[in-house]
Backbone bond lengths (Angstrom), bond angles and torsions (degrees), N, CA, C in turn:
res aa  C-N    CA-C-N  psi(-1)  N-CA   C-N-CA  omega(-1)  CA-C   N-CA-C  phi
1 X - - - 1.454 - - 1.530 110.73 -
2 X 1.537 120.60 -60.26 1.708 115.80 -178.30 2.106 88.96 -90.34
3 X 1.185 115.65 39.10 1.559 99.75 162.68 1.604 117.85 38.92
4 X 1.247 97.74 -141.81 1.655 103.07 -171.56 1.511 126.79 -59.49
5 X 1.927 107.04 -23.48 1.660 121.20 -177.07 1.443 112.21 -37.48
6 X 0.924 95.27 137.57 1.895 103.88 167.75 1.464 112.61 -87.75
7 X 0.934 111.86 60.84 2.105 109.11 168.81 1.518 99.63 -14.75
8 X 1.122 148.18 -57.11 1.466 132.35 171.72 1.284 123.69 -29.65
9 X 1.629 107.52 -63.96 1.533 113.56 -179.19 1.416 114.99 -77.98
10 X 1.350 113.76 -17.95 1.355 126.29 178.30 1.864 100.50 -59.48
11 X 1.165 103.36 -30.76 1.820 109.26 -165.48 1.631 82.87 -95.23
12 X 1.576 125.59 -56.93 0.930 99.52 -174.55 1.837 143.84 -43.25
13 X 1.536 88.03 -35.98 1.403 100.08 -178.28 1.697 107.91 -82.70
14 X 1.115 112.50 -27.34 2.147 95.58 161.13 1.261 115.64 -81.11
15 X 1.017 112.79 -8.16 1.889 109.04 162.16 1.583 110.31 -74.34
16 X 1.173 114.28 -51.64 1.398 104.38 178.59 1.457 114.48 -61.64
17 X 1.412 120.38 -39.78 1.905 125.88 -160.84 2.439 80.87 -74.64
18 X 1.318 117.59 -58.57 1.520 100.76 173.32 1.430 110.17 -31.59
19 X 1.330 116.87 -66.59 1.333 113.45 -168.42 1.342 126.62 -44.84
20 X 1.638 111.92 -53.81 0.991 119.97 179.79 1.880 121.95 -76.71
21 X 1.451 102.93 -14.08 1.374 106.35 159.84 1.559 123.22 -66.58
22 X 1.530 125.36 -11.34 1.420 136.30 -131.46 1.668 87.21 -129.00
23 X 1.819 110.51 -41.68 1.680 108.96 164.26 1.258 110.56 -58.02
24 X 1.687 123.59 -43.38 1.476 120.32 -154.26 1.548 92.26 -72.72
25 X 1.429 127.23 -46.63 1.311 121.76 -163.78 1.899 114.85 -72.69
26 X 1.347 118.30 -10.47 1.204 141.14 166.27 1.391 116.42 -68.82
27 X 1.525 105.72 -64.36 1.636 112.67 159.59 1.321 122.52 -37.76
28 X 1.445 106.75 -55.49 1.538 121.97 -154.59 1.654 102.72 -56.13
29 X 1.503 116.83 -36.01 1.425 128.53 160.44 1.014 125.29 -14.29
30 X 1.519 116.20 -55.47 1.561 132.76 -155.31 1.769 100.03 -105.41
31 X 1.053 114.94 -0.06 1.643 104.44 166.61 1.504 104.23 -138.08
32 X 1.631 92.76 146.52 1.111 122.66 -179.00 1.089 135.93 -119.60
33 X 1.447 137.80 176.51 1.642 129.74 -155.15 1.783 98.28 -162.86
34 X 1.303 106.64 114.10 1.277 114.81 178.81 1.581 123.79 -110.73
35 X 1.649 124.17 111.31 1.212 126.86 -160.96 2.081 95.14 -104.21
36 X 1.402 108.60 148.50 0.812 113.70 177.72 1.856 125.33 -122.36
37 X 0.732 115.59 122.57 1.800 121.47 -172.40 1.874 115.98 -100.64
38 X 0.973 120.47 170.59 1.702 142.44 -169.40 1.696 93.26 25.07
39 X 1.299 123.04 82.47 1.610 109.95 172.76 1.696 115.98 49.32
40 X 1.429 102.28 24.38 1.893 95.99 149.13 2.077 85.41 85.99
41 X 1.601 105.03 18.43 1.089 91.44 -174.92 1.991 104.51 -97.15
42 X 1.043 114.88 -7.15 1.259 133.04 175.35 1.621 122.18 -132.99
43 X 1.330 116.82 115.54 1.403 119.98 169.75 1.009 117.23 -125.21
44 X 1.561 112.10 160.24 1.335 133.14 -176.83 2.211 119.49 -128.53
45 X 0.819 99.52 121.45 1.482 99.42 178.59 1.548 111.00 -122.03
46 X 1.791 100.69 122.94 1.662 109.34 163.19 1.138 98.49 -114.25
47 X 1.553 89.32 167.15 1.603 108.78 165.34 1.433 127.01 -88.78
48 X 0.982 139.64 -161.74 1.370 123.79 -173.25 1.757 111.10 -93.62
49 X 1.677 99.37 -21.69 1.810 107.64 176.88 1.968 81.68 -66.33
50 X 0.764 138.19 5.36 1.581 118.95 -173.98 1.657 112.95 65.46
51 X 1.374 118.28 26.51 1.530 114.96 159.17 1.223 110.59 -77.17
52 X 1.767 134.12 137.71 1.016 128.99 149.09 1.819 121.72 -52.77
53 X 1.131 124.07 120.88 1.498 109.32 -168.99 1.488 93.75 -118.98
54 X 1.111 138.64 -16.59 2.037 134.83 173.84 1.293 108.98 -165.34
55 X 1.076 93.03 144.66 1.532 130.67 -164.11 1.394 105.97 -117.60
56 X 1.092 144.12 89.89 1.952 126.66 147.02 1.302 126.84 -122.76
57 X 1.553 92.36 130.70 1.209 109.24 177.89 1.483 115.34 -111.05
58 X 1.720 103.98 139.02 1.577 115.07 170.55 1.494 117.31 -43.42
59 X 1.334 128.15 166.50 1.737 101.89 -166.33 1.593 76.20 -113.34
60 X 1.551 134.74 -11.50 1.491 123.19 168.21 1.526 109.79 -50.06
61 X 1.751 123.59 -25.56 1.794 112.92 -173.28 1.654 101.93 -93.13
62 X 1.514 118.98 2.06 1.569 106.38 -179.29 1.609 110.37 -72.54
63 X 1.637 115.03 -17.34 1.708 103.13 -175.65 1.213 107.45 -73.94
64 X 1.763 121.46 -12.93 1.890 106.38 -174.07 1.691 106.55 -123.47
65 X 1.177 114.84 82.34 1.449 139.15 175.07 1.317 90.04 -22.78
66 X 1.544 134.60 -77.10 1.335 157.43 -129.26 2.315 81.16 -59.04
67 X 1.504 94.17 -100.85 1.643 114.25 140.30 1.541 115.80 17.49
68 X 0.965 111.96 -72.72 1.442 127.00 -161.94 1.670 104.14 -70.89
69 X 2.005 102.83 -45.45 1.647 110.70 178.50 1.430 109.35 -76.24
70 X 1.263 115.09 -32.13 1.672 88.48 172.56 1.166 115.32 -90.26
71 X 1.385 150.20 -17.02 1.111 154.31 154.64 1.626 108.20 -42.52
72 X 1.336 123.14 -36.80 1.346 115.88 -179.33 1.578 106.59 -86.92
73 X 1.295 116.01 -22.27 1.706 107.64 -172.25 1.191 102.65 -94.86
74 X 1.532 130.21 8.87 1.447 136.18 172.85 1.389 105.21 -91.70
75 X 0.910 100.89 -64.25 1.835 117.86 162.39 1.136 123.14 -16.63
76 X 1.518 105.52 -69.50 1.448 124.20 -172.41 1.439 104.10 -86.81
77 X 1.380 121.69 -22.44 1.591 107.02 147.96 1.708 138.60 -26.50
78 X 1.619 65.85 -68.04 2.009 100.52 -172.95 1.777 92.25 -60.82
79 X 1.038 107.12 -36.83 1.678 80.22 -163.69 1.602 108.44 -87.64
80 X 1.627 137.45 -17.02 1.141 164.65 149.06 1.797 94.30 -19.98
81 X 1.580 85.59 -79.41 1.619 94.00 179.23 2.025 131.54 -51.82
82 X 1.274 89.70 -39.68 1.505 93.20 152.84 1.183 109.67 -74.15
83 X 1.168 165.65 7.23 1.336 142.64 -168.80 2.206 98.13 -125.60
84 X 1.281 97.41 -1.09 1.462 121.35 179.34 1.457 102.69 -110.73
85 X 1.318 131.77 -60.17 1.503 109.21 166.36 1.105 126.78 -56.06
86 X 1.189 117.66 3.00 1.516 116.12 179.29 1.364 107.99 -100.32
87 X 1.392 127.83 -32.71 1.180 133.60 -170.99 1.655 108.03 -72.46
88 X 1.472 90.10 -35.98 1.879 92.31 172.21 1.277 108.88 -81.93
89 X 1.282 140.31 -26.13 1.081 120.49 148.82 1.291 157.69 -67.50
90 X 1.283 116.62 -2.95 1.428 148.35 165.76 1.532 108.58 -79.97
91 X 1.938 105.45 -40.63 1.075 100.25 -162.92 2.343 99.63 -85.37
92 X 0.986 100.84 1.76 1.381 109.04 -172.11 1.743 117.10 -87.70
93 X 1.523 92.30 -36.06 1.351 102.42 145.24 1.416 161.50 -92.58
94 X 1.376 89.63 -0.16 1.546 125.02 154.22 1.856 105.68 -47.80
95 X 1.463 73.53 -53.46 1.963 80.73 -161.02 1.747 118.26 -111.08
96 X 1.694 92.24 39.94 1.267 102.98 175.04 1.239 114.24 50.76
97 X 1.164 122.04 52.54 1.499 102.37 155.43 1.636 103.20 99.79
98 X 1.028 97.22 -48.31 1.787 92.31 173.36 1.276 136.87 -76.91
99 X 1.428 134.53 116.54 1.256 147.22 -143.98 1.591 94.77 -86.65
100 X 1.746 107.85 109.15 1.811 115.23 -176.17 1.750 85.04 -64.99
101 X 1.308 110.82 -45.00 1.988 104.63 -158.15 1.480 115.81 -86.93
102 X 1.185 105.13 40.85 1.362 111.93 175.50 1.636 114.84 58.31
103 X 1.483 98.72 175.47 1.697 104.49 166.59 1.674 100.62 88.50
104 X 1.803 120.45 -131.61 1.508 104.90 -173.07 1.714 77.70 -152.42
């Protein structure tokens, strides 16, 4: 049925791509991506695991609650999404060049 494959190396080689998926997500820890909202008056910084790790806000956006919440879920969008292009990009070079999520 799998023909000539070696089921050995076949295991061998998803042990290594785990492994090396398990460095990238280790790495990904230590860098971060900072998005900024209302004129740089609110920021947000994740890391690359996608934890939010800081938050600051100008204390001029604390008088408009309303303001302040969508400004932060825009924010914390923007920086979400960087912390996702990166992962596809790491993960693109993982695999040489070949796109795991389809498309080009």
């Amino acid at each position: 049925m799998l023909g000539d494959m070696d089921l050995s190396k076949m295991t061998e080689m998803l042990g290594d791509l785990q492994k090396k998926a398990e460095q990238m997500q280790e790495q990904a820890k230590s860098v971060t991506f900072t998005a900024k909202g209302g004129g740089g008056m609110l920021s947000v910084t994740a890391n690359g695991a996608g934890e939010v790790i800081d938050i600051t806000i100008d204390d001029a956006l604390l008088n408009d609650k309303t303001a302040l919440q969508l400004l932060l879920i825009s924010t914390i969008n923007d920086a979400l999404k960087m912390v996702e292009d990166n992962k596809k990009s790491q993960a693109l070079n993982a695999f040489g060049g070949l796109n795991p999520f389809g498309g080009q």
